[in-house]
C-alpha positions as CSV (number, residue, x, y, z in Angstrom):
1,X,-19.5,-14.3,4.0
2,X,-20.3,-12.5,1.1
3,X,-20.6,-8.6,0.7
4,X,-22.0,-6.3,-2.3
5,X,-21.0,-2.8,-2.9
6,X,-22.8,-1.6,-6.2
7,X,-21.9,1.7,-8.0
8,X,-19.7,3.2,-10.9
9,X,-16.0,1.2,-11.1
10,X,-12.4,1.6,-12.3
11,X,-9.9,-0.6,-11.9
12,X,-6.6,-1.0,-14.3
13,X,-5.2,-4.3,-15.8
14,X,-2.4,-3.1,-17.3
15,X,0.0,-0.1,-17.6
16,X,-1.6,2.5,-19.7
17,X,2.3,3.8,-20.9
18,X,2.8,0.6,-21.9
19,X,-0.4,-1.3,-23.7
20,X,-3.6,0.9,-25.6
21,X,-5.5,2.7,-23.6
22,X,-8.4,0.9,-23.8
23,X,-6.8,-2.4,-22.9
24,X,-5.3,-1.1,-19.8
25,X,-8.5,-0.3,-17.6
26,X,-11.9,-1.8,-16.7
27,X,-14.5,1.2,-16.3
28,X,-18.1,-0.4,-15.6
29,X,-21.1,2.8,-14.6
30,X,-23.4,0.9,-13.1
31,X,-21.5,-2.1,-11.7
32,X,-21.2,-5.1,-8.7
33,X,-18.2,-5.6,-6.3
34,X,-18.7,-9.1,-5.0
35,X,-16.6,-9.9,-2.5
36,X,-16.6,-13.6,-0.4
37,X,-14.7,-13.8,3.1
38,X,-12.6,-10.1,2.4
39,X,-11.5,-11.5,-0.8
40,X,-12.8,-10.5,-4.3
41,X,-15.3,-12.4,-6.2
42,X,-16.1,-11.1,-9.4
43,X,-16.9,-7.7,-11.0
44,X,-19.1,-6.7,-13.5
45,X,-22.2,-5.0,-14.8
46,X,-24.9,-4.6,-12.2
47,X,-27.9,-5.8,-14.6
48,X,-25.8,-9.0,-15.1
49,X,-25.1,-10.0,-11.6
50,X,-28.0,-8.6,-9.5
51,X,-30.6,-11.1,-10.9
52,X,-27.4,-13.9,-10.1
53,X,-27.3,-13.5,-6.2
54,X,-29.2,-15.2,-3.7
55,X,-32.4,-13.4,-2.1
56,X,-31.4,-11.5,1.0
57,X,-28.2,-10.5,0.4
58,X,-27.7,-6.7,0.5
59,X,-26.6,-4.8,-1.9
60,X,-25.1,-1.4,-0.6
61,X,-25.2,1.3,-3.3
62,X,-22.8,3.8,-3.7
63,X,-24.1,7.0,-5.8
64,X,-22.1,9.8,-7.5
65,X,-18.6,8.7,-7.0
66,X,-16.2,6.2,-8.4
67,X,-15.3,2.9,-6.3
68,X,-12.0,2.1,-6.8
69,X,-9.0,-0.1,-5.4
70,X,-7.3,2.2,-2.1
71,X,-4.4,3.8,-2.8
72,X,-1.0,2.2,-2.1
73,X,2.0,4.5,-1.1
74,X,5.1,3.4,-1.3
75,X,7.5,5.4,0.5
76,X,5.8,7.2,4.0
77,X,7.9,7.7,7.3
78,X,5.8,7.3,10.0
79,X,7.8,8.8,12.8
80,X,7.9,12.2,11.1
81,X,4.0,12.4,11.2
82,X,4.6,15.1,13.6
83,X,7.5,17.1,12.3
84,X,5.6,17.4,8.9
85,X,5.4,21.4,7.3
86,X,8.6,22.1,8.7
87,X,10.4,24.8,7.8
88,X,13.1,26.2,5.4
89,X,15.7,23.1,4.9
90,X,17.0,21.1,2.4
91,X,17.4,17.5,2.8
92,X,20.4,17.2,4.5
93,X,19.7,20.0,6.9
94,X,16.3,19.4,7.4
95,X,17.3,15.4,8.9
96,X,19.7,17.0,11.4
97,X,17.2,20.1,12.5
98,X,14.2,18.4,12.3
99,X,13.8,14.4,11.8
100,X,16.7,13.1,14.1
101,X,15.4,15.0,17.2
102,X,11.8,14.4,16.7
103,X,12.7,10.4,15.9
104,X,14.7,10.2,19.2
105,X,11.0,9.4,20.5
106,X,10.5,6.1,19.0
107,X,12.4,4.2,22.0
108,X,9.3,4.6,23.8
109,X,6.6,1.8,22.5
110,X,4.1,3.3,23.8
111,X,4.7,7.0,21.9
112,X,5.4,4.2,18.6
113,X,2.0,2.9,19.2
114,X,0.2,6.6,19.9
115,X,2.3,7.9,16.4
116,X,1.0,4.6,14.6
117,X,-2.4,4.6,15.5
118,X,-3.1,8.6,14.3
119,X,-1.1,7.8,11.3
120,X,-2.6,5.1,10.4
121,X,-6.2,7.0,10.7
122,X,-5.0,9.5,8.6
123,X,-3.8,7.0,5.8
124,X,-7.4,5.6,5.7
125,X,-9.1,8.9,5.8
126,X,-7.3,9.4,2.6
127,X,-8.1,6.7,1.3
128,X,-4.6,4.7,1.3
129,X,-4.9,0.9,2.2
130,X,-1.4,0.0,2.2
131,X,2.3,1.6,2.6
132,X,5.7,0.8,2.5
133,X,6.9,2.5,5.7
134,X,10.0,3.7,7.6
135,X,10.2,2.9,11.3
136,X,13.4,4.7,13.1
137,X,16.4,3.1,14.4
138,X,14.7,1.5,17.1
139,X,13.2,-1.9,17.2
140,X,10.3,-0.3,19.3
141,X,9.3,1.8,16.6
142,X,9.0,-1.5,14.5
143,X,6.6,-3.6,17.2
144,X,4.7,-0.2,17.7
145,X,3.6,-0.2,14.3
146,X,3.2,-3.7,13.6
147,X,0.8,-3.9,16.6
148,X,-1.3,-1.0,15.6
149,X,-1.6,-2.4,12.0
150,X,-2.3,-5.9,13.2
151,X,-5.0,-4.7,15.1
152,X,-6.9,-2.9,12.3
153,X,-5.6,-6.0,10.1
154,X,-4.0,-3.6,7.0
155,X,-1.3,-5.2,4.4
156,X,1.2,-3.1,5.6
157,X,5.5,-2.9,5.4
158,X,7.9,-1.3,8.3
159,X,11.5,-2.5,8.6
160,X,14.2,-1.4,11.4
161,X,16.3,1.6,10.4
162,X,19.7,0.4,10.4
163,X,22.1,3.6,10.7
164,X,25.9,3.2,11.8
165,X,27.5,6.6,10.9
166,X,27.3,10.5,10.2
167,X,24.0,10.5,12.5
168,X,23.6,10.9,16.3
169,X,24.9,8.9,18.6
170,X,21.5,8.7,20.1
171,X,19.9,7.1,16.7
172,X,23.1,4.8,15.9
173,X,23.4,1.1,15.9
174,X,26.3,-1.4,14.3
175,X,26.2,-3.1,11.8
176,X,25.6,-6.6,14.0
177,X,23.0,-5.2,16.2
178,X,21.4,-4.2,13.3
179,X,21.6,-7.5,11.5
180,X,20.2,-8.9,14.9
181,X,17.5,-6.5,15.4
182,X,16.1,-6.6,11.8
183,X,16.5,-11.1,12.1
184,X,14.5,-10.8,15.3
185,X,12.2,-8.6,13.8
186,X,11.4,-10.7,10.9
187,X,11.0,-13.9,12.6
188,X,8.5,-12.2,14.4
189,X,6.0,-10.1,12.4
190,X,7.1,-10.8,8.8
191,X,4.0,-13.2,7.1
192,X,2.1,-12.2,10.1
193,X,-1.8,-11.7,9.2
194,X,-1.1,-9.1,6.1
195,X,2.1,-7.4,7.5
196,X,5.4,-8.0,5.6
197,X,9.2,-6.9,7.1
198,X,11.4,-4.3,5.0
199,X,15.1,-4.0,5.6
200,X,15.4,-0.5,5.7
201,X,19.4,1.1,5.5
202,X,18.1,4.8,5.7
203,X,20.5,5.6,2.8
204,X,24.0,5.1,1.5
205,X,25.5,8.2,3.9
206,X,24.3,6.8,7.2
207,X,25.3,3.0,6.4
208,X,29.3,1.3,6.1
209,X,29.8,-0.6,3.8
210,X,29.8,-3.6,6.5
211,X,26.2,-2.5,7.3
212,X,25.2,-2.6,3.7
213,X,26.8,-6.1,3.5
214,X,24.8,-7.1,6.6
215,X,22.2,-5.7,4.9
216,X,22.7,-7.7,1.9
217,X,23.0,-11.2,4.1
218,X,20.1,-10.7,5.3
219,X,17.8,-9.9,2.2
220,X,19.7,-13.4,1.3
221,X,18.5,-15.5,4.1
222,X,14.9,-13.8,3.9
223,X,14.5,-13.5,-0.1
224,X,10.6,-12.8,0.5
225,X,11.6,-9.3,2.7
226,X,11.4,-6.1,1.2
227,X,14.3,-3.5,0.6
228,X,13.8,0.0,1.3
229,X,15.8,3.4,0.8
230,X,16.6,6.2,-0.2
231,X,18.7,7.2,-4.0
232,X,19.7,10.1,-5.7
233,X,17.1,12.5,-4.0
234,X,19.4,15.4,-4.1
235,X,22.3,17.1,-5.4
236,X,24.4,17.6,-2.3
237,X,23.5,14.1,-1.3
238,X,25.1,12.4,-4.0
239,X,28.1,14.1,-4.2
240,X,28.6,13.0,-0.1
241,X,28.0,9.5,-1.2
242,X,30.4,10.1,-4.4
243,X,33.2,11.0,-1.5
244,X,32.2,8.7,1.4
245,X,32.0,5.6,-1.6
246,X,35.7,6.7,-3.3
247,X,35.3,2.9,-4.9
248,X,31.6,3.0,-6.5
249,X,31.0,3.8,-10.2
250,X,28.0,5.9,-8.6
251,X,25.0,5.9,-5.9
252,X,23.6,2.7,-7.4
253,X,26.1,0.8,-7.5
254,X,26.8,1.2,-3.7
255,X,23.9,-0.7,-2.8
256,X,24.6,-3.2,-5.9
257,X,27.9,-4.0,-4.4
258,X,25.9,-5.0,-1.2
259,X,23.4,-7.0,-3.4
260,X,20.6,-4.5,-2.6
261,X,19.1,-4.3,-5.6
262,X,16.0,-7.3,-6.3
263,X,12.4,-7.4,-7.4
264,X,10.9,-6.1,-3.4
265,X,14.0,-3.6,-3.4
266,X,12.6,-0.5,-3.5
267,X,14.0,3.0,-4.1
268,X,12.9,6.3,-3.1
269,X,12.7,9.5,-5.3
270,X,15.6,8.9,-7.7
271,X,15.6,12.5,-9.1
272,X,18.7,12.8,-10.5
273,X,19.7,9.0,-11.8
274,X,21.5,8.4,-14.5
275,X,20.9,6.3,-17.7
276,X,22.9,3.3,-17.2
277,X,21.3,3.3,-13.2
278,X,17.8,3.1,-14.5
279,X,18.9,0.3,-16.6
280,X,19.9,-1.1,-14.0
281,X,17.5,-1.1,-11.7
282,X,15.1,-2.3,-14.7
283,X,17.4,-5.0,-15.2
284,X,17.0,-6.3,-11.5
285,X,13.4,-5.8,-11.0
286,X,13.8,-2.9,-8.7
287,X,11.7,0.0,-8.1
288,X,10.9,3.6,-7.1
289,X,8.4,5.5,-5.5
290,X,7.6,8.6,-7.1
291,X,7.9,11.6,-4.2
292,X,6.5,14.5,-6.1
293,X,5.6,16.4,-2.8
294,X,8.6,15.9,-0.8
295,X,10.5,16.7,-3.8
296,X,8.8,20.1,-4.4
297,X,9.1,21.0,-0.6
298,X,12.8,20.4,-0.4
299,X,13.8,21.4,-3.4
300,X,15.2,18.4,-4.6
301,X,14.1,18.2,-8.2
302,X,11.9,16.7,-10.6
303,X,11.3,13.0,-11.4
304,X,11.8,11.4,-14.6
305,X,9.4,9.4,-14.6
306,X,10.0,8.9,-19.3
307,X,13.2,7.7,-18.4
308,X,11.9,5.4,-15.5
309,X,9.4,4.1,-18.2
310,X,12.2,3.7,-21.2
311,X,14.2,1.7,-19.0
312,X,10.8,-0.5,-18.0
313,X,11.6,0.2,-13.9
314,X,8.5,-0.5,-11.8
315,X,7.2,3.1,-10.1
316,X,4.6,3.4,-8.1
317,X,3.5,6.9,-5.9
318,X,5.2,8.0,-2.1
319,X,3.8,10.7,0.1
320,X,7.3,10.4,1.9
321,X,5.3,12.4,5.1
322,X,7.0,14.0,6.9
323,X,9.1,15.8,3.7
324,X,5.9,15.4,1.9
325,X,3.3,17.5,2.9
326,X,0.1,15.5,2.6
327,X,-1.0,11.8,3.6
328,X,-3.3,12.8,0.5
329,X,-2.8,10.5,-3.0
330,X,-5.1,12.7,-5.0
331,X,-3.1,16.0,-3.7
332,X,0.1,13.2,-4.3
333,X,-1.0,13.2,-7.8
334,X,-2.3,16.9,-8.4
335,X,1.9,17.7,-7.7
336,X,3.2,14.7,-9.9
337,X,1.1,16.0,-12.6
338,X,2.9,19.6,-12.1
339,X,6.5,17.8,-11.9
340,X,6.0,16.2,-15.0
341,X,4.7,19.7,-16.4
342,X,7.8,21.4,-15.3
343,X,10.1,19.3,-17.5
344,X,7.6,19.5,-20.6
345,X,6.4,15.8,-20.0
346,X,2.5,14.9,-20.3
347,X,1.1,12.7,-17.5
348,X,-2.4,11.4,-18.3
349,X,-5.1,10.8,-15.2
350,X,-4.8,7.3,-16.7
351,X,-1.3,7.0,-15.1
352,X,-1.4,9.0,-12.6
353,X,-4.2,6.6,-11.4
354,X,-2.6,3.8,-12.6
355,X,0.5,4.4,-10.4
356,X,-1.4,5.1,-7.2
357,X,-3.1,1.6,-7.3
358,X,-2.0,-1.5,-9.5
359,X,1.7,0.5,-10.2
360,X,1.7,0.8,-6.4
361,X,1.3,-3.0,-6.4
362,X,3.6,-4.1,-9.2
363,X,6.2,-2.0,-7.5
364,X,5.8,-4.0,-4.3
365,X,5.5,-7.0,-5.8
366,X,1.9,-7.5,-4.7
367,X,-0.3,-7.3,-8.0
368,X,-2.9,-10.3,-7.5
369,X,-3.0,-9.6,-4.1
370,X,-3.9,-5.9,-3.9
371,X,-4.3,-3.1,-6.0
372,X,-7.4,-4.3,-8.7
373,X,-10.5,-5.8,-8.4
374,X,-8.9,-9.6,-9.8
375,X,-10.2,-12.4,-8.7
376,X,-8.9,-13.4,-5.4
377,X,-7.5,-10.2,-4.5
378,X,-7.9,-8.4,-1.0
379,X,-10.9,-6.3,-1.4
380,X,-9.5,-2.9,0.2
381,X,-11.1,-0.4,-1.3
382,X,-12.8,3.2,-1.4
383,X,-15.3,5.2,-2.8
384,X,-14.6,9.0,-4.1
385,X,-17.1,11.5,-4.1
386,X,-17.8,13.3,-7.2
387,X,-19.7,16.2,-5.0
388,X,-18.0,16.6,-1.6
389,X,-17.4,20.1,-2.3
390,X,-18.9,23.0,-4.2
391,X,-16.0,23.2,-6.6
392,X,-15.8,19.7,-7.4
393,X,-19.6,19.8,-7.7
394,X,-19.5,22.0,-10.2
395,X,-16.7,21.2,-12.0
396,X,-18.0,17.6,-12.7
397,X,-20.8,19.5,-14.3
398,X,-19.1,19.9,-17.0
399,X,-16.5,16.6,-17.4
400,X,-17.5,15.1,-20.9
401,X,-16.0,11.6,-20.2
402,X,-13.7,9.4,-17.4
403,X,-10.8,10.9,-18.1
404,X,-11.8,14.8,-17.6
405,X,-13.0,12.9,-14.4
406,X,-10.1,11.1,-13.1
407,X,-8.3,14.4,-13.8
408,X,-10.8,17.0,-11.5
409,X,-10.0,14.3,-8.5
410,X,-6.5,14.3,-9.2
411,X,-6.4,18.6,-9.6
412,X,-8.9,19.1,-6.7
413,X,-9.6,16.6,-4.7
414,X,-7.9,15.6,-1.3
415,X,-9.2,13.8,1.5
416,X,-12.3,15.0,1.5
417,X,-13.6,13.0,-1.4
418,X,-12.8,10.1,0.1
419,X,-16.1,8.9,1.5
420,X,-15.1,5.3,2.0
421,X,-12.4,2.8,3.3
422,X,-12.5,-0.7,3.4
423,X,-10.5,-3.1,4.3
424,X,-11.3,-6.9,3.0
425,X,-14.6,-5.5,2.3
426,X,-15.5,-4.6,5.8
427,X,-16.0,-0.5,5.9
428,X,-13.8,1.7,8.3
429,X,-14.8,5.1,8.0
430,X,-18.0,6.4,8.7
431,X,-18.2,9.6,6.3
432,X,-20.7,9.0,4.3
433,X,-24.5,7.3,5.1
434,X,-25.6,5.0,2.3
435,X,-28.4,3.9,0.6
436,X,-29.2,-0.4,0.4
């Protein structure tokens, strides 16, 4: 079945930080999404490939916006959907006032499926396609999620909590049931339609050292599974893993001893790592997702995103809800650009655009199938609006080229401007009536 979606398009080839500019993206005004059986085509200019197609194929037209690949987060915890904007904490406090109790849920499938399914909505209506996401300790969480996903067939990634100390009882399993949980799990939903399993320790103060082994076994016996936690997101935190880890040469190197580290290992935040760390984790592939709100809202710190880049580490963009405060990437990237900012670093709307779509799939491993308009790549995708509100109306007005554009959706848009969802081509919101 063939689709056509016609309007002004952006997608990026290349890293802007690391090739020229020009080089790095594909900008067409007037241009033609193609897209056979939810899988892309061919893109290019619309006066090239209108007169190509066959008679009576429509063409829907999408005016005064920018079509681009959706958004990709890579670090989002479902379960806190509902504990988000919450008060006052820093990280370690906040986990014991606020995101153990409310997570205590997630036994119950049938809350899992309730918290997927608005979460899920709200990840569309902003425009994000695909996430790398935490469940809770419970295997329920993990089916709830999957089954929601499955059912509005997104490329998504959940994994089993595994948590075996300094946590509630009531969210603790062992290391073997966890091993066993995470196995069955896998064998069940991972390669399933687009859905794709992440073993997920929460981080180095909640796990033994035999649970990060397990941990490790099984990322052996499954190398196409994902790795997800948490590093050096805060001060306090890594001094509890310096004392709990007497043995380690740092946080790193905790999960390195557990043979955590690999090219679908990925690490959230990272605020505070050290040199020879980001070598490290260059070294091995690994990557981080860049929490810029969360990090703000708990007073963590600010990402180094020049020393990610010196070290060549793949980083892509994390609302980390509930920590975070919006399921938004634009509002995601309004507070990156501020972090950077604060430590006298430029970040252009080229890579702050750049890390919410084909950075987002390099750091999952996933470029070629999502996150550009390649040949042969899923065609999830939106459209932004240029005009959905007043200010943004009139502050286009005045944008002389693509990259004072890019930068007024990054500074004020949200999720608003998105007008347009897709998922292998097929549409999912409703927002916005179009013309053919």
């Amino acid at each position: 079945m063939i689709k056509v979606y016609r309007g002004e398009l952006l997608h990026f080839l290349a890293d802007p930080a690391k090739v020229a500019l020009q080089e790095s993206y594909q900008h067409i005004e007037d241009g033609l999404l193609i897209i056979k059986d939810g899988l892309v085509e061919q893109v290019g200019e619309a006066s090239e490939l209108l007169p190509l197609l066959d008679d009576g194929i429509e063409v829907i037209h999408y005016e005064n916006g920018l079509m681009m690949p959706g958004f990709i987060d890579t670090h989002v915890h479902y379960p806190q959907t509902e504990m988000i904007a919450s008060y006052g904490e820093q990280l370690l406090e906040w986990l014991q006032n606020y995101t153990f109790p409310f997570e205590r849920q997630f036994s119950d499938l049938e809350h899992g499926k309730k918290i997927a399914e608005f979460f899920l909505t709200q990840l569309l209506d902003a425009g994000t396609t695909t996430a790398l996401v935490f469940g809770t300790v419970h295997k329920e969480s993990v089916e709830a999620f999957f089954t929601i996903a499955q059912q509005k067939k997104l490329r998504m990634i959940c994994g089993k909590v595994l948590m075996d100390q300094n946590c509630p009882d009531y969210l603790s399993d062992t290391a073997q049931t966890g091993y066993e949980d995470s196995k069955a799990l896998i064998e069940k939903w991972h390669k399933t339609d687009r859905l794709q399993y992440a073993i997920t320790p929460r981080f180095a103060p909640t796990c033994s050292t035999e649970q990060l082994n397990k941990a490790g076994q099984l990322l052996a016996e499954n190398p196409s599974v994902y790795l997800h936690t948490h590093i050096s997101e805060n001060t306090n935190e890594i001094a509890w893993v310096s004392e709990l880890f007497p043995d380690s040469k740092g946080y790193l190197d905790v999960y390195d001893q557990s043979n955590l580290l690999g090219r679908r290992s990925v690490f959230a935040h990272g605020v505070h790592l050290h040199d020879h760390e980001c070598k490290r984790l260059g070294e091995t592939e690994s990557s981080i997702a860049f929490c810029p709100s969360s990090n703000l809202f708990l007073g963590s710190g600010l990402f180094n995103l020049k020393q990610a880049q010196k070290y060549d580490v793949n980083v892509g963009y994390g609302t980390d809800i509930g920590a975070g405060t919006t399921f938004s990437m634009l509002s995601t990237l309004n507070e990156g650009y501020k972090t950077q900012q604060l430590r006298a670093e430029k970040l252009s709307p080229f890579q702050s655009f750049y890390l919410a779509t084909l950075g987002g799939a390099r750091a999952l491993d996933l470029e070629g199938t999502i996150g550009n308009f390649t040949k042969g790549a899923e065609a999830d995708f939106i459209f932004l609006d240029y005009h959905a509100t007043p200010l943004m109306d009139r502050r286009m007005h005045h944008c002389k080229d693509l990259s004072e554009k890019l930068f007024t959706l990054s500074m004020l848009g949200d999720e608003r401007h998105v007008k347009a969802t897709h998922i292998m081509g097929e549409r999912v919101q409703t927002a916005i009536a179009v013309t053919t």
